[in-house]
N, C-alpha and C positions, 0 to 999 in steps of 0.2 A: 504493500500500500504506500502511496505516496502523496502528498500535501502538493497544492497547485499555489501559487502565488498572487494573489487576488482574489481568493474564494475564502469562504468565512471557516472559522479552525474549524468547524465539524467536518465540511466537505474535504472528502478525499478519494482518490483514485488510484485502480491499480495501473503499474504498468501496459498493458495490452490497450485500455484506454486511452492512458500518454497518447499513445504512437496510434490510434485508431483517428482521435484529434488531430494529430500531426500530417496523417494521413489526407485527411478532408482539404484541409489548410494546402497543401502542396497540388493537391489536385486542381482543384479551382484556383490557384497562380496562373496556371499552366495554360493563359490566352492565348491564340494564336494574333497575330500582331493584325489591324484593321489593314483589307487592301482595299485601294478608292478605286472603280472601275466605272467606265464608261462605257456604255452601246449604242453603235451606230446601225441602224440597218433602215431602209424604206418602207418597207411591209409593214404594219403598225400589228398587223396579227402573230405576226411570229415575231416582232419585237417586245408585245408582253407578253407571252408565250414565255421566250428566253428571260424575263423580269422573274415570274412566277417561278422556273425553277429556278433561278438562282438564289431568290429568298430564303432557300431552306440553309445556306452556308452564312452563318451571322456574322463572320467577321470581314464579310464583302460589303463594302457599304457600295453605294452607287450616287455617282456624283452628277449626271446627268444624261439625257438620250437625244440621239443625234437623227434627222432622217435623212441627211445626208453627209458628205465629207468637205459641204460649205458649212452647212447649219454646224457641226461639231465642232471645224476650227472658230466659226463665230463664238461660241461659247467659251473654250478654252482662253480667247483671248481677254475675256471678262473676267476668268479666273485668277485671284491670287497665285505665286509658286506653290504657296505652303497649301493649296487646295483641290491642285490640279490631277485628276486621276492615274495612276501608277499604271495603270491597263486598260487601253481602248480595244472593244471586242469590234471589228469592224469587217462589216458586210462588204462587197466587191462591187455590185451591179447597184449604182444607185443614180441618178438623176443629177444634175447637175454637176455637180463633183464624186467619180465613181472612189472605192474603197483605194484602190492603189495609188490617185492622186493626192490624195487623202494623206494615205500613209508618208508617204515622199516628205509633204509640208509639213505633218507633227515633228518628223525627225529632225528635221533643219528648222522648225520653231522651238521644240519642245522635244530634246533629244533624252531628258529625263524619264519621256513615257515610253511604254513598249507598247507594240500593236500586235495584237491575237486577230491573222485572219478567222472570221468565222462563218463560214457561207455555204448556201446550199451546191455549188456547185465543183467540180475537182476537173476542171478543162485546166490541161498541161501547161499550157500558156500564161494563163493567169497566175499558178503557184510560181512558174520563174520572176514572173513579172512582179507579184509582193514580196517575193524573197528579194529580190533587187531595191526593190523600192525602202527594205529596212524593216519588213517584217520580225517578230521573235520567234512568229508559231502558226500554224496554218489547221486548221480544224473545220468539219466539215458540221453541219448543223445539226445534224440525226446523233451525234456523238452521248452518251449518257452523260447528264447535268454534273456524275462527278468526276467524268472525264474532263469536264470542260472545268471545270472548278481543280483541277490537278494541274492543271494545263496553265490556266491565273497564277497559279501560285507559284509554277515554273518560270512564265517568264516574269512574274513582281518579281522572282527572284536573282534576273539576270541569267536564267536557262532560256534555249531554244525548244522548239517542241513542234513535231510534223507527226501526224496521225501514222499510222503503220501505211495503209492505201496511202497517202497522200508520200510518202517518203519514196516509196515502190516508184510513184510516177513521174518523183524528179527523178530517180536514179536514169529511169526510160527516158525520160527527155533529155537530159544532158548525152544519153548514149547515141540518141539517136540525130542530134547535133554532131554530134564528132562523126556519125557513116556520112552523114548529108555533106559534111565537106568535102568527101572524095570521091562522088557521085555525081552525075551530070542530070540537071535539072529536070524535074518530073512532070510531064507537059500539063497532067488534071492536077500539079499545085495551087492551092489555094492559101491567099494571103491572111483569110479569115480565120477567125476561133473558131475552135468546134461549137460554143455558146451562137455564132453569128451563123455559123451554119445553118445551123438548125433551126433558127429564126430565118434564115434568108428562104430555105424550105419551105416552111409553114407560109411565107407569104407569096411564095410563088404558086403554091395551093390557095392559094386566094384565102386565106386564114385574118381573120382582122385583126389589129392591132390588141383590141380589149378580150378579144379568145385567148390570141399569145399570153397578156399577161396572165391572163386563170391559169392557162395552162403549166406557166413553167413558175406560177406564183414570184412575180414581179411588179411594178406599177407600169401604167401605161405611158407615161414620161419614158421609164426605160427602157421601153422596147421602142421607139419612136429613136433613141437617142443611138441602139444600136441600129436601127434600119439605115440611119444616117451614115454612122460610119461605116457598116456595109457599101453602102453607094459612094465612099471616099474611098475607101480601100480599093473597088473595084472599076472606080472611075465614070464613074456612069451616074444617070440625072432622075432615073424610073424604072419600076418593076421592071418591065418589057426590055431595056438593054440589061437587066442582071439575068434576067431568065435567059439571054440570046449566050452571054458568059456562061451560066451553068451548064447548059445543053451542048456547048462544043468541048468543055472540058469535063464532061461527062460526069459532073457529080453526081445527079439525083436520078437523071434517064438512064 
């Protein structure tokens, strides 16, 4: 039996209690530290989607939501240092400023943050192009809440982090850079994403712009914005000269 120091002379304890106390006390020390996280994405449905499960991790605070990668840097630039989120989760496909231009300007404004791609889609182009851009981490959206919540807390912590698929398809892309150098050009090349492909597809099946977005769950700004650069990319002014491109270099017929 042992006497505690502030309890009155009756009260007293045995050892296994001490340490059962002592126990409690060390447990509950044991916070994990607050990370400030920000989410950028367009969809407003799968942006609180990804709000709700992230609430179940309490030491995620969330500093604010962005619908695009104007609207986000507008805000950061409102923000104090001391208030600025540690991890922007940021979507690719979005309207006016997509996730990669996005990503670019945080790093040469605010080289303090890391950016978690988090997007529905895994086109081989887009992962080189955020890993360039100054990405930490690339994840796909279907991922379980505590994958992505492991995934925060790698790169808050100065880790990198590519999903197992997403890792597979750089290794394929950078290999398949290195054959294309010493291979003589493939005449059905196309300068497009697979993402623009498949949009430029759908709309040569006469698909309308607000189908597309249902379909591959996007806004209708964004499919509007890649239609555009489809017809930049391929130099052309209207469906009717992309469709006359497809057909001779045999994408889709």
């Amino acid at each position: 039996m042992i006497k505690l120091k502030g309890f009155s002379q009756n009260t007293s304890f045995d050892v296994s209690m001490k340490f059962s106390y002592l126990a409690i006390f060390v447990k509950t020390t044991q916070v994990r530290m607050a990370i400030r996280i920000s989410i950028v994405d367009d969809n407003y449905q799968l942006l609180d989607n990804l709000k709700e499960r992230l609430q179940d991790f309490q030491n995620l605070e969330l500093v604010f939501t962005a619908f695009n990668g104007k609207d986000c840097l507008h805000k950061l630039e409102k923000l104090p240092v001391t208030h600025l989120p540690k991890v922007v989760l940021m979507d690719i496909e979005m309207d006016k400023m997509n996730g990669i231009e996005a990503t670019k300007q945080i790093k040469n404004r605010f080289p303090s943050i890391e950016v978690l791609i988090l997007t529905a889609f895994d086109d081989d182009e887009k992962i080189f192009e955020a890993i360039k851009a100054g990405a930490s981490g690339y994840l796909l959206k279907d991922e379980t809440k505590e994958k992505i919540y492991e995934a925060i807390e790698i790169v808050a912590g100065g880790g990198s982090l590519l999903s197992p698929s997403i890792a597979r398809k750089t290794l394929k892309f950078f290999s398949l850079l290195s054959t294309q150098k010493n291979t003589s050009p493939d005449p059905s090349y196309s300068p497009l994403t697979n993402r623009e492909m498949e949009i430029l597809k759908m709309v040569i099946e006469g698909t309308t712009y607000a189908e597309i977005a249902d379909k591959l769950f996007i806004s209708y700004s964004t499919v509007r914005t890649h239609v555009k650069n489809i017809f930049e990319k391929l130099q052309v002014h209207n469906k009717q000269e992309a469709t006359q491109i497809a057909i001779r270099k045999k994408w889709f017929f």
